[in-house]
C-alpha positions as a Markdown table, in Angstrom:
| # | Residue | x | y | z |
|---|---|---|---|---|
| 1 | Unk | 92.7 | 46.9 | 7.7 |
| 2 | Unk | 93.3 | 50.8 | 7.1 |
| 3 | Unk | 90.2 | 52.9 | 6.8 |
| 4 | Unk | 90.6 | 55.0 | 4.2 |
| 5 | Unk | 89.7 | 58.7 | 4.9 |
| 6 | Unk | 86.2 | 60.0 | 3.2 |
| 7 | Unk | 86.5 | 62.3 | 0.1 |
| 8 | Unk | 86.9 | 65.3 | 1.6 |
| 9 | Unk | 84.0 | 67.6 | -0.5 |
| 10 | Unk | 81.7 | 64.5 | 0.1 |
| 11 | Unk | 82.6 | 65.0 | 4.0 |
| 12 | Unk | 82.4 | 68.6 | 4.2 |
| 13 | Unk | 78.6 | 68.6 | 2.3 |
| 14 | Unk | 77.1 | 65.8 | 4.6 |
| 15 | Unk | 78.5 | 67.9 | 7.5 |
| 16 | Unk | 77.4 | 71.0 | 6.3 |
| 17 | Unk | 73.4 | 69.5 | 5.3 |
| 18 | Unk | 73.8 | 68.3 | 8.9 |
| 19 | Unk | 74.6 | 71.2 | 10.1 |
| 20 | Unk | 71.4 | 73.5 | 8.0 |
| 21 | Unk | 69.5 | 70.3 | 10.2 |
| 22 | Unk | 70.6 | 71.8 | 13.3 |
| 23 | Unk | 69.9 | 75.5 | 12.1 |
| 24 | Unk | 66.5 | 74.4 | 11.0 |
| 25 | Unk | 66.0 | 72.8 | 14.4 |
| 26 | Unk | 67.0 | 76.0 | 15.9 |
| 27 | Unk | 64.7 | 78.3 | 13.5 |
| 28 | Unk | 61.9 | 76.1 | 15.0 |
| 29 | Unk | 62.4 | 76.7 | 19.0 |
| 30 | Unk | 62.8 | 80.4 | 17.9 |
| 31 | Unk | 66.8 | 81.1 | 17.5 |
| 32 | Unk | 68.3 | 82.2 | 14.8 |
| 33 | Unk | 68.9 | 79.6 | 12.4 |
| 34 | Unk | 72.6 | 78.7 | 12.5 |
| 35 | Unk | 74.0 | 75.1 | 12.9 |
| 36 | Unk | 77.4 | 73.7 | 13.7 |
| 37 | Unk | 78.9 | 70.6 | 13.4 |
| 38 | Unk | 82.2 | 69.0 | 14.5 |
| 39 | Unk | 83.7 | 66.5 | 11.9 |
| 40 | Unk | 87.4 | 64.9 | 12.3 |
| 41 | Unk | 88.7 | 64.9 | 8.8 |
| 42 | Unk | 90.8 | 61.7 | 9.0 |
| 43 | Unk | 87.7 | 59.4 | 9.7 |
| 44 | Unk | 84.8 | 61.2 | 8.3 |
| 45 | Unk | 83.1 | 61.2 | 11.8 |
| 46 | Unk | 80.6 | 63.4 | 13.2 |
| 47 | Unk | 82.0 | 64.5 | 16.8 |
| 48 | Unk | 79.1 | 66.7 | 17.6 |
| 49 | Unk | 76.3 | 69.1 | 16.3 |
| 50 | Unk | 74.3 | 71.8 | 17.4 |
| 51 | Unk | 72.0 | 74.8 | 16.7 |
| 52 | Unk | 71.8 | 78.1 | 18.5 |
| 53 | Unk | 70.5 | 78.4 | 21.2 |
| 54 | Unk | 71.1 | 81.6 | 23.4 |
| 55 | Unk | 67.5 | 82.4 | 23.9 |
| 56 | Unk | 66.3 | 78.9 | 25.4 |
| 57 | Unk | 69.3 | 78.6 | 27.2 |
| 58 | Unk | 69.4 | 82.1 | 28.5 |
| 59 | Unk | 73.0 | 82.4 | 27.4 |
| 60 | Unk | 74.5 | 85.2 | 25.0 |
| 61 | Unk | 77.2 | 82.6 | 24.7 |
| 62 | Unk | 75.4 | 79.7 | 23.5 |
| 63 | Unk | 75.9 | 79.8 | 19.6 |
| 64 | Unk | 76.0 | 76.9 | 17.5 |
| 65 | Unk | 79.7 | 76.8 | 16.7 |
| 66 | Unk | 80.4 | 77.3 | 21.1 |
| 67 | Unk | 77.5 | 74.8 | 21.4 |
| 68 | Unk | 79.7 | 72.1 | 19.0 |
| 69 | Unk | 83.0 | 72.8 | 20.2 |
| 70 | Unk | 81.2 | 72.4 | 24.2 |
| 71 | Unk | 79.8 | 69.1 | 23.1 |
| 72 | Unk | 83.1 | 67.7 | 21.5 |
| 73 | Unk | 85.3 | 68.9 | 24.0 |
| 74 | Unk | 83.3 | 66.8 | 26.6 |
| 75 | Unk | 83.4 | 63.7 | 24.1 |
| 76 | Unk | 87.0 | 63.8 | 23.4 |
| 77 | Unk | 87.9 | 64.7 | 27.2 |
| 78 | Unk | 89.6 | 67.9 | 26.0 |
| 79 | Unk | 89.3 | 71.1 | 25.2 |
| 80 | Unk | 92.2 | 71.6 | 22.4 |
| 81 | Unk | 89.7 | 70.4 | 19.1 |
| 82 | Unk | 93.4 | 70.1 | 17.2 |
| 83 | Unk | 92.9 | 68.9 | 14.1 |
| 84 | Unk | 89.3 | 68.9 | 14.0 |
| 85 | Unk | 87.1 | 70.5 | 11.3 |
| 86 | Unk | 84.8 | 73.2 | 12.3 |
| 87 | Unk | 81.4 | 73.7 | 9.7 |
| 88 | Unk | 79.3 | 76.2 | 10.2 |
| 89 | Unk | 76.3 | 77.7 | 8.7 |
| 90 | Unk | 77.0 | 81.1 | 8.7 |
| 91 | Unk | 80.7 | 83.1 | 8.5 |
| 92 | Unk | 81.6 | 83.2 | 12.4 |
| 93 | Unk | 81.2 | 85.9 | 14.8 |
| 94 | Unk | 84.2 | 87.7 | 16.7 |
| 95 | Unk | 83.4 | 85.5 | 19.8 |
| 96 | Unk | 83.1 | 82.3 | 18.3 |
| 97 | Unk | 86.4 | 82.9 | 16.0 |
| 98 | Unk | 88.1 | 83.6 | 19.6 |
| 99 | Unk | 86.9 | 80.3 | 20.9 |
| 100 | Unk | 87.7 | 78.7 | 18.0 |
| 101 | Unk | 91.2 | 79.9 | 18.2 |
| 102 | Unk | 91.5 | 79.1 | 21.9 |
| 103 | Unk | 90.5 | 75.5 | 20.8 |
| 104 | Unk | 92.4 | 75.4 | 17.9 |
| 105 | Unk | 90.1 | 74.0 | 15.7 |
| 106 | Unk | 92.3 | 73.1 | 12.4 |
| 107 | Unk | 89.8 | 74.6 | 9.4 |
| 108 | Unk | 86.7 | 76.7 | 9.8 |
| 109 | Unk | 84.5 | 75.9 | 6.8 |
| 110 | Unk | 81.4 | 77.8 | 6.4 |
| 111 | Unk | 78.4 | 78.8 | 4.2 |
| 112 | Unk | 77.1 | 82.2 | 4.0 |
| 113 | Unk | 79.0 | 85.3 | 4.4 |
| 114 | Unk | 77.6 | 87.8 | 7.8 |
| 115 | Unk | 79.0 | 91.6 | 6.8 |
| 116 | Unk | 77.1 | 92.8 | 9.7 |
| 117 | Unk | 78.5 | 90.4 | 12.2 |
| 118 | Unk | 81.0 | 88.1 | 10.6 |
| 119 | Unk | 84.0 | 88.4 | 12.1 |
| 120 | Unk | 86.5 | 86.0 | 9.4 |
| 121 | Unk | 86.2 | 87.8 | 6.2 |
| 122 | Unk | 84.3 | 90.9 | 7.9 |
| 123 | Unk | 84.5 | 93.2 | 10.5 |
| 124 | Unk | 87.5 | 92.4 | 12.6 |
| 125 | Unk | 88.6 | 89.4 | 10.9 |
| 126 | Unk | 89.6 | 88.1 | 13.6 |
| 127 | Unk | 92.2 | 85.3 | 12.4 |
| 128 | Unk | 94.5 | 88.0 | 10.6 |
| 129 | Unk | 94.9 | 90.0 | 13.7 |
| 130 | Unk | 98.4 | 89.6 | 15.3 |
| 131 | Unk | 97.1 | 88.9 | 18.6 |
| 132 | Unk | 95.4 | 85.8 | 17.4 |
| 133 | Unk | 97.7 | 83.2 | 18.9 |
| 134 | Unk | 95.9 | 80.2 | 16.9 |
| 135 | Unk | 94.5 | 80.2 | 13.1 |
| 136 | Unk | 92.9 | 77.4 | 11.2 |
| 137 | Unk | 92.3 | 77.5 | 7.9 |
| 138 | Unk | 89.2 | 78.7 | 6.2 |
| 139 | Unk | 87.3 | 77.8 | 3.8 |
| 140 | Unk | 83.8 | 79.6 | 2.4 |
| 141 | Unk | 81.0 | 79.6 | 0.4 |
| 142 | Unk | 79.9 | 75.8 | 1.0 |
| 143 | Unk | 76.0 | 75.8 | 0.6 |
| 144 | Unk | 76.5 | 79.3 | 1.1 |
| 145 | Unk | 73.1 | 79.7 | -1.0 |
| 146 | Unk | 71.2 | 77.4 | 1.2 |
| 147 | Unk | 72.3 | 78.8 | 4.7 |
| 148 | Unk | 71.7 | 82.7 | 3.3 |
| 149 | Unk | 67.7 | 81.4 | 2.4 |
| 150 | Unk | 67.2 | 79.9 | 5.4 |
| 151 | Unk | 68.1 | 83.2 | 7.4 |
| 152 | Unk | 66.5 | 85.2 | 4.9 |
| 153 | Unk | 63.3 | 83.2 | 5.2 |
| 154 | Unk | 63.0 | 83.4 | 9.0 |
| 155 | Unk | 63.8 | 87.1 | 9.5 |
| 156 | Unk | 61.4 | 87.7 | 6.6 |
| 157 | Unk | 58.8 | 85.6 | 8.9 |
| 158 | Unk | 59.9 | 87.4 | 11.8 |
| 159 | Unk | 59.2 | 91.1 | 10.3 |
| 160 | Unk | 55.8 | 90.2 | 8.9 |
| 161 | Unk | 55.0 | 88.4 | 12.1 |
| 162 | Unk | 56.1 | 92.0 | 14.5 |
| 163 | Unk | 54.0 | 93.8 | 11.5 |
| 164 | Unk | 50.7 | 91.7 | 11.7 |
| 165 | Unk | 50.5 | 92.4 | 15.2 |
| 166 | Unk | 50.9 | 96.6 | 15.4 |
Protein backbone atom coordinates (compact mmCIF):
# COMPACT_ATOMS: atom_id res chain seq x y z
CA UNK A 1 0.00 0.00 0.00
CA UNK A 2 1.17 3.61 -1.31
CA UNK A 3 1.53 6.24 1.45
CA UNK A 4 0.10 9.02 0.38
CA UNK A 5 2.17 12.31 0.73
CA UNK A 6 0.95 14.76 3.76
CA UNK A 7 -0.83 18.00 2.69
CA UNK A 8 1.74 20.03 2.08
CA UNK A 9 0.61 23.47 4.32
CA UNK A 10 -0.16 20.94 7.08
CA UNK A 11 3.60 19.61 6.68
CA UNK A 12 5.20 22.84 6.27
CA UNK A 13 3.32 24.31 9.79
CA UNK A 14 4.11 21.17 11.98
CA UNK A 15 7.80 21.67 10.66
CA UNK A 16 7.89 25.06 11.14
CA UNK A 17 6.11 24.97 15.14
CA UNK A 18 8.92 22.34 15.44
CA UNK A 19 11.22 24.36 14.34
CA UNK A 20 10.12 27.82 16.80
CA UNK A 21 10.68 24.46 19.49
CA UNK A 22 14.15 24.36 18.56
CA UNK A 23 14.56 28.30 18.52
CA UNK A 24 12.89 28.39 21.89
CA UNK A 25 15.33 25.68 23.00
CA UNK A 26 18.10 27.78 21.81
CA UNK A 27 16.78 31.25 23.36
CA UNK A 28 17.07 29.19 26.62
CA UNK A 29 20.91 28.07 26.52
CA UNK A 30 21.55 31.77 25.43
CA UNK A 31 21.59 31.78 21.43
CA UNK A 32 19.70 33.58 19.40
CA UNK A 33 16.51 32.02 18.94
CA UNK A 34 16.42 30.48 15.40
CA UNK A 35 15.42 26.87 14.68
CA UNK A 36 15.70 24.63 11.65
CA UNK A 37 14.23 21.70 10.59
CA UNK A 38 14.71 19.13 7.71
CA UNK A 39 11.45 17.64 6.37
CA UNK A 40 11.37 15.37 3.01
CA UNK A 41 8.23 16.52 1.24
CA UNK A 42 7.26 13.14 -0.28
CA UNK A 43 6.71 11.43 3.23
CA UNK A 44 6.04 14.14 5.64
CA UNK A 45 9.14 13.01 7.70
CA UNK A 46 11.21 14.90 10.01
CA UNK A 47 14.96 14.29 8.90
CA UNK A 48 16.44 16.45 11.52
CA UNK A 49 16.09 19.66 13.78
CA UNK A 50 18.11 22.03 15.44
CA UNK A 51 18.59 25.41 17.16
CA UNK A 52 21.64 27.73 17.05
CA UNK A 53 24.07 27.22 18.60
CA UNK A 54 27.44 29.06 17.82
CA UNK A 55 28.03 30.26 21.36
CA UNK A 56 27.88 26.80 23.26
CA UNK A 57 29.60 25.17 20.52
CA UNK A 58 32.18 27.89 20.10
CA UNK A 59 31.57 27.84 16.36
CA UNK A 60 30.57 30.97 14.15
CA UNK A 61 29.40 28.26 11.92
CA UNK A 62 27.04 26.51 13.95
CA UNK A 63 23.49 28.03 12.91
CA UNK A 64 20.40 26.29 12.96
CA UNK A 65 19.88 25.80 9.33
CA UNK A 66 24.05 24.30 9.08
CA UNK A 67 23.14 22.55 12.36
CA UNK A 68 19.97 20.68 10.28
CA UNK A 69 21.58 20.18 7.15
CA UNK A 70 24.90 18.58 9.50
CA UNK A 71 22.47 16.30 11.21
CA UNK A 72 20.67 15.06 8.00
CA UNK A 73 23.57 14.72 5.94
CA UNK A 74 24.93 12.14 8.60
CA UNK A 75 21.38 10.38 8.67
CA UNK A 76 20.96 10.06 4.98
CA UNK A 77 24.84 9.13 4.43
CA UNK A 78 25.15 12.18 2.21
CA UNK A 79 25.71 15.41 1.83
CA UNK A 80 23.56 16.43 -1.38
CA UNK A 81 19.89 17.14 0.75
CA UNK A 82 18.33 16.91 -3.05
CA UNK A 83 14.91 17.14 -2.79
CA UNK A 84 14.67 17.86 0.81
CA UNK A 85 12.72 20.77 2.31
CA UNK A 86 14.66 23.30 4.31
CA UNK A 87 12.30 25.37 7.24
CA UNK A 88 13.61 27.88 8.99
CA UNK A 89 12.78 30.34 11.45
CA UNK A 90 14.25 33.31 10.26
CA UNK A 91 15.08 34.47 6.32
CA UNK A 92 18.71 32.82 5.95
CA UNK A 93 21.93 34.42 6.23
CA UNK A 94 24.54 34.65 3.20
CA UNK A 95 26.42 31.64 4.77
CA UNK A 96 23.71 29.41 5.33
CA UNK A 97 22.15 30.22 1.67
CA UNK A 98 25.68 29.08 0.43
CA UNK A 99 25.52 25.79 2.25
CA UNK A 100 22.23 25.42 1.32
CA UNK A 101 23.10 25.78 -2.27
CA UNK A 102 26.13 23.50 -1.95
CA UNK A 103 23.60 20.86 -0.57
CA UNK A 104 21.06 21.54 -2.76
CA UNK A 105 18.35 21.68 -0.59
CA UNK A 106 15.12 21.67 -3.04
CA UNK A 107 12.90 24.75 -1.17
CA UNK A 108 13.89 27.06 1.59
CA UNK A 109 10.80 27.96 3.44
CA UNK A 110 10.99 30.46 6.18
CA UNK A 111 9.27 32.72 8.65
CA UNK A 112 10.39 36.12 9.36
CA UNK A 113 12.12 38.44 7.07
CA UNK A 114 16.18 39.52 8.52
CA UNK A 115 16.91 43.10 6.49
CA UNK A 116 19.93 43.39 8.48
CA UNK A 117 21.27 40.00 7.79
CA UNK A 118 18.97 38.06 5.55
CA UNK A 119 20.65 37.18 2.70
CA UNK A 120 17.35 35.60 0.28
CA UNK A 121 15.19 38.51 -0.11
CA UNK A 122 17.90 41.01 1.55
CA UNK A 123 21.26 42.04 1.28
CA UNK A 124 22.95 39.90 -1.25
CA UNK A 125 20.30 37.68 -2.14
CA UNK A 126 22.24 35.21 -2.57
CA UNK A 127 20.08 32.67 -4.79
CA UNK A 128 19.74 35.34 -7.70
CA UNK A 129 23.37 35.90 -7.99
CA UNK A 130 24.84 34.19 -11.19
CA UNK A 131 27.48 32.49 -9.37
CA UNK A 132 25.00 30.52 -7.39
CA UNK A 133 25.49 27.20 -9.07
CA UNK A 134 22.30 25.66 -7.03
CA UNK A 135 18.77 27.40 -6.19
CA UNK A 136 15.82 25.93 -4.44
CA UNK A 137 12.86 27.46 -4.28
CA UNK A 138 11.62 29.74 -1.67
CA UNK A 139 8.94 30.35 0.08
CA UNK A 140 8.22 33.15 3.02
CA UNK A 141 6.23 34.44 5.47
CA UNK A 142 5.18 30.99 7.22
CA UNK A 143 4.56 31.99 11.01
CA UNK A 144 6.47 34.81 10.04
CA UNK A 145 4.62 36.69 13.07
CA UNK A 146 5.56 34.05 15.56
CA UNK A 147 9.34 33.78 14.67
CA UNK A 148 9.64 37.88 14.56
CA UNK A 149 8.09 37.88 18.47
CA UNK A 150 10.23 35.44 19.65
CA UNK A 151 13.36 37.43 18.52
CA UNK A 152 11.91 40.54 19.38
CA UNK A 153 11.19 39.21 22.92
CA UNK A 154 14.62 37.95 23.70
CA UNK A 155 16.67 40.89 22.41
CA UNK A 156 14.21 43.09 24.26
CA UNK A 157 15.26 40.80 27.46
CA UNK A 158 18.70 41.04 26.48
CA UNK A 159 18.81 45.13 26.40
CA UNK A 160 16.94 45.49 29.70
CA UNK A 161 19.14 42.74 31.17
CA UNK A 162 22.86 44.86 29.81
CA UNK A 163 20.76 48.06 31.17
CA UNK A 164 19.85 46.66 34.80
CA UNK A 165 23.35 46.02 35.31
CA UNK A 166 25.27 49.61 34.31
Amino acid sequence: MRKEPPDDQVALHDAMALALEQARAAAERGETPVGAVILDPATGEIVAAAGNGPIGAHDPTAHAEIAAMRIAAQKLGNYRLTGLTLVVTLEPCAMCAGAISHARIGRVVYGADDPKGGAVAHGPKFFEQPTCHWRPSVDAGIMADDSADLLRGFFKARRKTKGDAA
